[in-house]
C-alpha positions as CSV (number, residue, x, y, z in Angstrom):
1,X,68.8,182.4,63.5
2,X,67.8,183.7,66.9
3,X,68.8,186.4,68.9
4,X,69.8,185.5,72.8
5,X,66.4,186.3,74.3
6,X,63.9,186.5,71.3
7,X,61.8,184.7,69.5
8,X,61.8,181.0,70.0
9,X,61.7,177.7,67.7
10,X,58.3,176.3,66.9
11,X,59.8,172.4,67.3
12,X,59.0,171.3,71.1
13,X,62.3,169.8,70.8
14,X,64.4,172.5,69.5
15,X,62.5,174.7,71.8
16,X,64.5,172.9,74.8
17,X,67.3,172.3,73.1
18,X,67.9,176.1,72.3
19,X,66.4,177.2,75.8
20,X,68.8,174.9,77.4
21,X,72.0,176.1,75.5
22,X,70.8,180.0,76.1
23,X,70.3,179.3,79.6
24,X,72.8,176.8,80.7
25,X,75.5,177.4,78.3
26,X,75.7,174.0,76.8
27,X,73.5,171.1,74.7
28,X,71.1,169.1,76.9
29,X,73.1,165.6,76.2
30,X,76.0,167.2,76.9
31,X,74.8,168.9,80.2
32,X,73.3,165.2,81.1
33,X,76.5,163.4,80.1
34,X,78.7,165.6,82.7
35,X,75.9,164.9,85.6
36,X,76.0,161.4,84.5
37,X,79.9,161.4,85.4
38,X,80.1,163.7,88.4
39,X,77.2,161.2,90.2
40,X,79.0,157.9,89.5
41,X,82.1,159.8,90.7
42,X,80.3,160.5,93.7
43,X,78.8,157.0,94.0
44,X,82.8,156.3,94.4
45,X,83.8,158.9,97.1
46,X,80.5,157.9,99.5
47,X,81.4,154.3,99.2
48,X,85.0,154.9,99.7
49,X,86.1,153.7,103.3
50,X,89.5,156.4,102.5
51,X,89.8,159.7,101.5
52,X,90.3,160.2,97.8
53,X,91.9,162.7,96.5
54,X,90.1,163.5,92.8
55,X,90.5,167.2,91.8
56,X,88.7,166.5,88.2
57,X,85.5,165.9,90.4
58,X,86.4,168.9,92.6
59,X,86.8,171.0,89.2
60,X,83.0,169.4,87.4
61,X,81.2,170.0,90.5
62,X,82.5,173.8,90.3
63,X,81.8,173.7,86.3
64,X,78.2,172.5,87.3
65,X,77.8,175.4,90.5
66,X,79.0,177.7,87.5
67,X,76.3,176.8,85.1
68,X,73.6,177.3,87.6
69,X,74.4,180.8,88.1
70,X,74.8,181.3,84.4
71,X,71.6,179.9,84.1
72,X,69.8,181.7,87.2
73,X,71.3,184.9,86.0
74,X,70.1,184.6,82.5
75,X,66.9,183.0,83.0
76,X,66.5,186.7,85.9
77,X,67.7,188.7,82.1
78,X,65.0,186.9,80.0
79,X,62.1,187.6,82.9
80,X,63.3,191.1,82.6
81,X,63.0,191.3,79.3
82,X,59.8,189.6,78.6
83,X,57.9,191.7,82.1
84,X,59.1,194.7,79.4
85,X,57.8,193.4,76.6
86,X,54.4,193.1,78.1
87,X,54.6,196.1,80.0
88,X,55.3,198.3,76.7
89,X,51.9,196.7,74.8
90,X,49.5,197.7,77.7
């Protein structure tokens, strides 16, 4: 097991997969599944010649806005911590 910000998975591919649930908050196929549905939703709205009303894209959009911030904010936390890290072997 590994702690939030410590050491990371050999496997190139569990590296990601792990750095993208730390960071982001969910799996990468996941994460890619929900873009996936907010851009065809999208696709739908811009080639709309009314207004639609569609509140579940409204609330993934937000979800999405969310995650970035989770992920800005903990990706600034594991910066932090690693500058630290470095600072206290010198």
């Amino acid at each position: 097991m590994h702690d939030e910000l410590g050491d990371l998975p050999v496997e190139e591919d569990e590296r990601f997969g792990y750095l993208h649930r730390v960071f982001v908050g969910m799996d990468p196929a996941t994460y890619l599944s929900m873009c996936d549905e907010v851009e065809e939703e999208l696709d739908t709205v811009a080639a709309s010649d009314v207004p639609l009303n569609m509140p579940q894209l409204r609330d993934r959009v937000v979800e999405m806005m969310e995650l970035g911030v989770r992920c800005s904010a903990r990706s600034i936390e594991w910066m932090e911590k690693r500058y630290r890290d470095v600072d206290l072997t010198r």
